[in-house]
VEXDREN-2710 file (C-alpha; in Angstrom, 1 decimal):
% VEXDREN-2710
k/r/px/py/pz
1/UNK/91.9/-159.6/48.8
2/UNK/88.9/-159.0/46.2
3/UNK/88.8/-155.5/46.8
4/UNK/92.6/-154.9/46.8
5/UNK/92.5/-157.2/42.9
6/UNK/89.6/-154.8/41.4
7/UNK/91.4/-151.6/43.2
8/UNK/94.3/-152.8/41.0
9/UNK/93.2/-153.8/38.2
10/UNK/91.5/-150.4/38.1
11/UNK/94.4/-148.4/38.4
12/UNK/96.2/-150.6/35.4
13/UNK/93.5/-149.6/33.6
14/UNK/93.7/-146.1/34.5
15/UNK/97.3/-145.9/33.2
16/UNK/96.6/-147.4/30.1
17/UNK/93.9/-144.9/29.4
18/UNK/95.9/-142.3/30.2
19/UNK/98.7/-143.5/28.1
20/UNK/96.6/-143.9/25.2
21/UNK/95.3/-140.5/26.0
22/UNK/98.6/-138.8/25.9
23/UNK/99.2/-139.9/22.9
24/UNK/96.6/-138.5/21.1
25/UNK/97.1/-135.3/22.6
26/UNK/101.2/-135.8/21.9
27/UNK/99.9/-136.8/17.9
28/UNK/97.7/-133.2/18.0
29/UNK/100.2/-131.1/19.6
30/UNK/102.9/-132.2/16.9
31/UNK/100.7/-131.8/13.7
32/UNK/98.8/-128.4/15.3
33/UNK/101.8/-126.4/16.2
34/UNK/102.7/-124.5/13.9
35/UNK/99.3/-123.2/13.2
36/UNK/98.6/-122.7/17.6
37/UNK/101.6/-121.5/17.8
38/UNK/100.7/-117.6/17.7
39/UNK/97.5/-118.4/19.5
40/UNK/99.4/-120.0/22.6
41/UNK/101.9/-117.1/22.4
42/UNK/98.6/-114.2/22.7
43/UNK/96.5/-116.5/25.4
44/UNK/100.0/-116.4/27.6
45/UNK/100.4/-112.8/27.2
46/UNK/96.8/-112.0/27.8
47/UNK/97.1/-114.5/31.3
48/UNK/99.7/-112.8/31.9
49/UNK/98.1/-108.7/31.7
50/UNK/96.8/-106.5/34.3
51/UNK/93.3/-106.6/34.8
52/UNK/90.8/-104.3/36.4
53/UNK/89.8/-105.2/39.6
54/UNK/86.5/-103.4/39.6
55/UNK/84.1/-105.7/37.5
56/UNK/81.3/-104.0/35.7
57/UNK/78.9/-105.0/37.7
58/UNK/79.9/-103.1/40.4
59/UNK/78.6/-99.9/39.1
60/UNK/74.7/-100.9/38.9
61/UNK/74.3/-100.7/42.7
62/UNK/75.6/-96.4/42.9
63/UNK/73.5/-96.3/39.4
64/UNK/70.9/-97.7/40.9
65/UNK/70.9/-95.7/44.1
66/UNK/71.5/-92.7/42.6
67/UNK/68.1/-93.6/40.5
68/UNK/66.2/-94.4/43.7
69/UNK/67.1/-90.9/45.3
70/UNK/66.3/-88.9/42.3
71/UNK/63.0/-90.6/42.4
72/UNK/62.7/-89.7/46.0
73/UNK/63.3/-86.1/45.3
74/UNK/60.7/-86.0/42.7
75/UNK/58.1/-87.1/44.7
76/UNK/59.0/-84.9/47.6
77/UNK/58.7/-81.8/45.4
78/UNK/55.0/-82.7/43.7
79/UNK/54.0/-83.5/47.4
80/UNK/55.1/-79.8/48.2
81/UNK/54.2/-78.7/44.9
82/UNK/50.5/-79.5/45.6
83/UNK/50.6/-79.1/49.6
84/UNK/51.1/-75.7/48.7
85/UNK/50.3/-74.0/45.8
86/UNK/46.3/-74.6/45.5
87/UNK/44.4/-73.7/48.4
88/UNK/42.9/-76.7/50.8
89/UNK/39.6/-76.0/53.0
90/UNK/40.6/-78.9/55.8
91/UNK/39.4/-82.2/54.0
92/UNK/37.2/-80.9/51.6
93/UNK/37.6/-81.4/47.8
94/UNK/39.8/-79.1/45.9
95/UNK/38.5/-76.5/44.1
96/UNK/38.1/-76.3/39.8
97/UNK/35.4/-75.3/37.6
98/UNK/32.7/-76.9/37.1
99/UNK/30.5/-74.5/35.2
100/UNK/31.2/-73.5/31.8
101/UNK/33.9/-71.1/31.8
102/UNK/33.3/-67.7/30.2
103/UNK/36.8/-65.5/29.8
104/UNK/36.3/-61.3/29.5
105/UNK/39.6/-59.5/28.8
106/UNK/39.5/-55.6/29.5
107/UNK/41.7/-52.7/29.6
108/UNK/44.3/-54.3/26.7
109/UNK/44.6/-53.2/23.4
110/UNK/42.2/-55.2/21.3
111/UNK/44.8/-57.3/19.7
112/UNK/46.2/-57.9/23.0
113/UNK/43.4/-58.7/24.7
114/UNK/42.3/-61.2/21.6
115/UNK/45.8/-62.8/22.3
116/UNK/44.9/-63.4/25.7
117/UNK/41.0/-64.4/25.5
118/UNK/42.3/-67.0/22.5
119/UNK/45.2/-68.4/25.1
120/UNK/43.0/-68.3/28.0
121/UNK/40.3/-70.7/26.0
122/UNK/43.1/-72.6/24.8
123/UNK/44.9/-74.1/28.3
124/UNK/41.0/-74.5/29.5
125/UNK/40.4/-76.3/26.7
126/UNK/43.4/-78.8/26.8
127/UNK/43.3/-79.4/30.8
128/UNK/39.4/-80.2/30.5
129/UNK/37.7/-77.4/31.8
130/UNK/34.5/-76.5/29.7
131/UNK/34.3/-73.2/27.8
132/UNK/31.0/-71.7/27.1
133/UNK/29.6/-70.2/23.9
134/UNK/30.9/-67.1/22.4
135/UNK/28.2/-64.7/23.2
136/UNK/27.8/-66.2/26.9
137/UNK/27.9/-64.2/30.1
138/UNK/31.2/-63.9/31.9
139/UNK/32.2/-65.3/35.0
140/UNK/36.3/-65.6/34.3
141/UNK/37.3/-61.6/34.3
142/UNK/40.2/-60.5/33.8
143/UNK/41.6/-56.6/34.3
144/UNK/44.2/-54.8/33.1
145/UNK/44.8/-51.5/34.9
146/UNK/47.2/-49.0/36.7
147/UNK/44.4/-48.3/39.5
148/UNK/43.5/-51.6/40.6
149/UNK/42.5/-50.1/44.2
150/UNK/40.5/-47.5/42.8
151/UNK/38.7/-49.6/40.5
152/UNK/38.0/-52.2/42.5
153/UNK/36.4/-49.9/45.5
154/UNK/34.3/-48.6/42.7
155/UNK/33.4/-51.7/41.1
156/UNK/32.5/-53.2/44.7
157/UNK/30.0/-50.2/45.4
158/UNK/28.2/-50.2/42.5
159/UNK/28.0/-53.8/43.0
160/UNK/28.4/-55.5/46.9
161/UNK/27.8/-58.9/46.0
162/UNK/30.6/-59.3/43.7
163/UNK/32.6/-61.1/46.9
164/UNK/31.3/-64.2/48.5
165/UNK/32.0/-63.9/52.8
166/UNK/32.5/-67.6/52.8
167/UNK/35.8/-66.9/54.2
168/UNK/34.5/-63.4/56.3
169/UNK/35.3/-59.8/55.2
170/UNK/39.2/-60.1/56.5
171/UNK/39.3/-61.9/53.1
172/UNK/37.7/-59.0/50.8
173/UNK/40.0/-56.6/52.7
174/UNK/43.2/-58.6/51.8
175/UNK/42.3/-58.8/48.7
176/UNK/41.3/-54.9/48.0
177/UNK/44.4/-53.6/49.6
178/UNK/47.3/-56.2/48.1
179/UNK/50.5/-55.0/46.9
180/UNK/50.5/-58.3/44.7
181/UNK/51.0/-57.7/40.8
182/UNK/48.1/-59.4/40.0
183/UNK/45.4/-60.2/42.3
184/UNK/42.8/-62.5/42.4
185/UNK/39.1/-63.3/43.9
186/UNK/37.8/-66.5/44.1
187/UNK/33.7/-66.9/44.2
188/UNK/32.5/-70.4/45.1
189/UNK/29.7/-72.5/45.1
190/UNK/28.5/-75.8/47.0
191/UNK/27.6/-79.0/44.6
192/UNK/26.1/-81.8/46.0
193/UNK/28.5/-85.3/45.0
194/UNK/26.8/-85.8/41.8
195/UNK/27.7/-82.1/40.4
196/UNK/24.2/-80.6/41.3
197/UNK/23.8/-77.3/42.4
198/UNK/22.5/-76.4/45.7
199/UNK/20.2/-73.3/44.2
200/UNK/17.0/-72.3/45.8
201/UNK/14.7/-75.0/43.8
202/UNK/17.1/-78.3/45.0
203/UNK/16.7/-76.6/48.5
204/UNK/12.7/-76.1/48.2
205/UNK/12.7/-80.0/46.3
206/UNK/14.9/-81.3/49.5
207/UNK/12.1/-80.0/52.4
208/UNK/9.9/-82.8/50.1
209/UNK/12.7/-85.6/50.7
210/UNK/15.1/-85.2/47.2
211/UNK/17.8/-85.3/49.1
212/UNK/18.7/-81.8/49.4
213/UNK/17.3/-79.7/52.6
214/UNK/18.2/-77.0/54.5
215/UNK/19.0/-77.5/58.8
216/UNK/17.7/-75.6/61.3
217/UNK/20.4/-72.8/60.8
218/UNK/19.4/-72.2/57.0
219/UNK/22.0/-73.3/55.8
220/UNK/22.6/-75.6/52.5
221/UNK/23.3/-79.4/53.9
222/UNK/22.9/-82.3/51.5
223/UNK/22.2/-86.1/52.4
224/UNK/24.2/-88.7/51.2
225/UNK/23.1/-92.2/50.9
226/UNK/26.2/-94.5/49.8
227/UNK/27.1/-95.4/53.8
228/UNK/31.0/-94.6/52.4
229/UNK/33.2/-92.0/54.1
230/UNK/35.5/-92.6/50.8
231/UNK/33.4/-89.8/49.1
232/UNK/32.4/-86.0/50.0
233/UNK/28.7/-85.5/50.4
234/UNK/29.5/-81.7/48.7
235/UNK/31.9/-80.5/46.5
236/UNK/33.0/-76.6/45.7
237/UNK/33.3/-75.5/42.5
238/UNK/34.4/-72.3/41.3
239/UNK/31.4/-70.2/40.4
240/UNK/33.5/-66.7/39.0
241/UNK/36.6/-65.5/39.5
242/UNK/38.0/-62.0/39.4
243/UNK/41.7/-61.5/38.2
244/UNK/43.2/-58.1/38.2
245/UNK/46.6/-56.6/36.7
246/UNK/48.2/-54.2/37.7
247/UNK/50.1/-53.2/34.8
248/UNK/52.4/-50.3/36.6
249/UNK/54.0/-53.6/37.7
250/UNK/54.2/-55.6/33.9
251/UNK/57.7/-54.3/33.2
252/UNK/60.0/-57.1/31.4
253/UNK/56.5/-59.3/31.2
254/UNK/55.5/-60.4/27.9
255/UNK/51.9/-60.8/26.4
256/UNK/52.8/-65.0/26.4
257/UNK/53.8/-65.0/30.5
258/UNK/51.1/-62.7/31.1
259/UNK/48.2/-65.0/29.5
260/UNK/49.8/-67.8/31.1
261/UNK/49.9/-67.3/34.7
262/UNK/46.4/-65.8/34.5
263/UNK/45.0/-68.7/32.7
264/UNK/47.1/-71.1/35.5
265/UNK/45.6/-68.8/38.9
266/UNK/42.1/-68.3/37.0
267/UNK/41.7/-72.2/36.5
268/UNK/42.5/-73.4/40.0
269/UNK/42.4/-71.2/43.1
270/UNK/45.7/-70.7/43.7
271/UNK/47.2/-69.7/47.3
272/UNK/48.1/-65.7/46.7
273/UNK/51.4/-66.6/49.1
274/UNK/51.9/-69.5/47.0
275/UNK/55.5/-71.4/47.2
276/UNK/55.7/-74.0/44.9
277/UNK/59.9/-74.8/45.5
278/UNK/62.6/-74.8/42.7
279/UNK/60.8/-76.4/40.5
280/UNK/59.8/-74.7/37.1
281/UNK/56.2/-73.2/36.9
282/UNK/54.9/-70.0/35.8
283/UNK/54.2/-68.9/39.3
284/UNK/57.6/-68.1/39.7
285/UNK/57.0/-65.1/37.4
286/UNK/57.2/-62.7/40.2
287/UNK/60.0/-64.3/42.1
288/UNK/63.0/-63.4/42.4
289/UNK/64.3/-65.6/39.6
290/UNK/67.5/-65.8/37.3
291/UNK/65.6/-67.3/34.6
292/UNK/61.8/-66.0/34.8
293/UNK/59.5/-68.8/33.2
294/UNK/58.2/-68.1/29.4
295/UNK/54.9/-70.4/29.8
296/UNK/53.3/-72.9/31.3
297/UNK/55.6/-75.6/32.5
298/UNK/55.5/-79.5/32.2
299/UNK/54.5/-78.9/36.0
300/UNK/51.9/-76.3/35.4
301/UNK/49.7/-78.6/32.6
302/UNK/50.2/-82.0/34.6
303/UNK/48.5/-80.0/37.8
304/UNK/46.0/-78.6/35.7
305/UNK/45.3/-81.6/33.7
306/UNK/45.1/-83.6/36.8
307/UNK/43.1/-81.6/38.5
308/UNK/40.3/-81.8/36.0
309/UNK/40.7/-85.2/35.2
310/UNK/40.7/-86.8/39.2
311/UNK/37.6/-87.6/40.5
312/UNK/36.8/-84.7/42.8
313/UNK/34.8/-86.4/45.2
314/UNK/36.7/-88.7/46.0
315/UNK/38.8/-88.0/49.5
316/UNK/41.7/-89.2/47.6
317/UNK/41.6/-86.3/45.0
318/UNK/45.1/-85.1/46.2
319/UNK/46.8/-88.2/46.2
320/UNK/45.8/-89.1/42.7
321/UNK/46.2/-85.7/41.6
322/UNK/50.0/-85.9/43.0
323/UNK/50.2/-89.6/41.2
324/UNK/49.6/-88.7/37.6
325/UNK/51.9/-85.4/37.9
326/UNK/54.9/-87.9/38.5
327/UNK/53.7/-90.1/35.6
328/UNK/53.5/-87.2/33.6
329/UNK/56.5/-85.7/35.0
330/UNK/58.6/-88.4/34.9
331/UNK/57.3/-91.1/32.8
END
């Protein structure tokens, strides 16, 4: 019987408050009415519109998907992009220069060949490679003629050690009988991990323990004392290289393009079947092309910068190089 008494005295309660609350809402109704009156009449007619069923939330997952592929894309094409245009000796480091670079234009008229020298100096400059002084002894050469064969037979016979046989004379052959439009030699030499040379004095100090010797075969070998396989015990660096143009082939090329892909190939050594994708670089010069390139692309200076900029000892020298071209890329 308790329980039943409070379960009713509860619900008299209940009506009273409600009572009471009615009319205070019967007391605002009647002195508010005229002024909610046109306020009621656009909430009803707004309740009572069409909506969209498609919120706008729904559009962030296909933006964000869409985002998320493109990214994808990107990074496929700098993977290919570096897989294949510079040339990769198995797991060794990546080739760049090292040495003070020394540009000699020939065969242009002299304003021409300024244009070129100044441009040449100018993208080594701003990727990091080192220039030498102005009266310094070349080692970047670059020739404009309409005989390249001939000259080159010549030049080789006056002098035969202008060609390296790290790679064996199929190499020098290639390059002497090319039907490329510009052609270009690549002379290397071995640095030990800390950038020293392997000349004949580092090999005569390493027979006395200076960490540089020569094996039973003669041939340079350096010793490495860090116990880590995360660093090469040599690098290769570019010692000269040899560019020649054959300018029977220049038609619709411009002194600007022309300066540009030969500072590009003359900074790193670039594959001569190189095929860098649809992507925009000044290799693509002597594609096929609808739109031939002007210059040096976004693509082209984040390569060249990374290159020169990555630690080229290090076995991860690709990947890093292949990270900072999408930051650069695609900030």
């Amino acid at each position: 019987m308790t329980g039943r008494r409070i379960a009713a005295t509860r619900a008299v309660h209940s009506q009273r408050a409600a009572g009471h609350l009615h009319g205070v809402a019967v007391t605002l109704t009647a002195s508010a009415f005229l002024l909610a009156g046109d306020t009621a009449a656009h909430a009803v007619e707004a309740a009572n519109a069409p909506t969209a069923e498609v919120s706008p939330g729904e559009a962030k997952p296909k933006l964000q998907t869409v985002t998320v592929e493109a990214r994808r894309q990107l990074e496929r094409q700098v993977n290919h992009f570096v897989a294949s245009v510079i040339v990769h000796y198995g797991h060794d480091a990546l080739v760049r220069w090292n040495a003070r670079v020394c540009p000699l234009v020939a065969g242009l008229p002299r304003e021409q060949g300024e244009f070129m020298l100044a441009r040449i100096s100018q993208v080594a400059a701003t990727v990091g490679a080192s220039l030498d002084g102005e009266h310094c002894r070349a080692n970047f050469y670059v020739i404009v003629t309409p005989i390249p064969d001939e000259l080159l037979r010549k030049w080789w016979s006056r002098d035969p050690t202008m060609y390296t046989r790290r790679n064996g004379a199929g190499y020098i052959n290639a390059f002497l009988n090319s039907r490329l439009a510009i052609r270009c030699w690549y002379n290397t030499t071995f640095h030990s991990s800390d950038g020293t040379p392997l000349t004949s004095d580092t090999l005569a100090a390493g027979l006395t323990g200076a960490g540089v010797g020569v094996n039973a075969y003669m041939a340079p070998a350096t010793r490495i004392y860090s116990g880590t396989r995360l660093h090469h015990a040599a690098v290769q660096a570019l010692l000269s290289v040899i560019i020649v143009v054959d300018s029977n082939r220049m038609q619709g090329v411009n002194a600007g393009q022309l300066a540009d892909y030969v500072a590009m190939v003359g900074l790193a050594e670039i594959r001569p079947d190189a095929d860098p994708g649809p992507v925009p670089t000044i290799l693509q010069l002597f594609r096929d092309t609808k739109e031939p390139p002007q210059g040096l692309s976004v693509w082209d200076e984040a390569f060249l910068n990374s290159l020169y900029h990555t630690n080229q000892s290090s076995v991860t020298q690709s990947a890093a190089i292949r990270t900072a071209m999408l930051k650069t890329i695609a900030p």
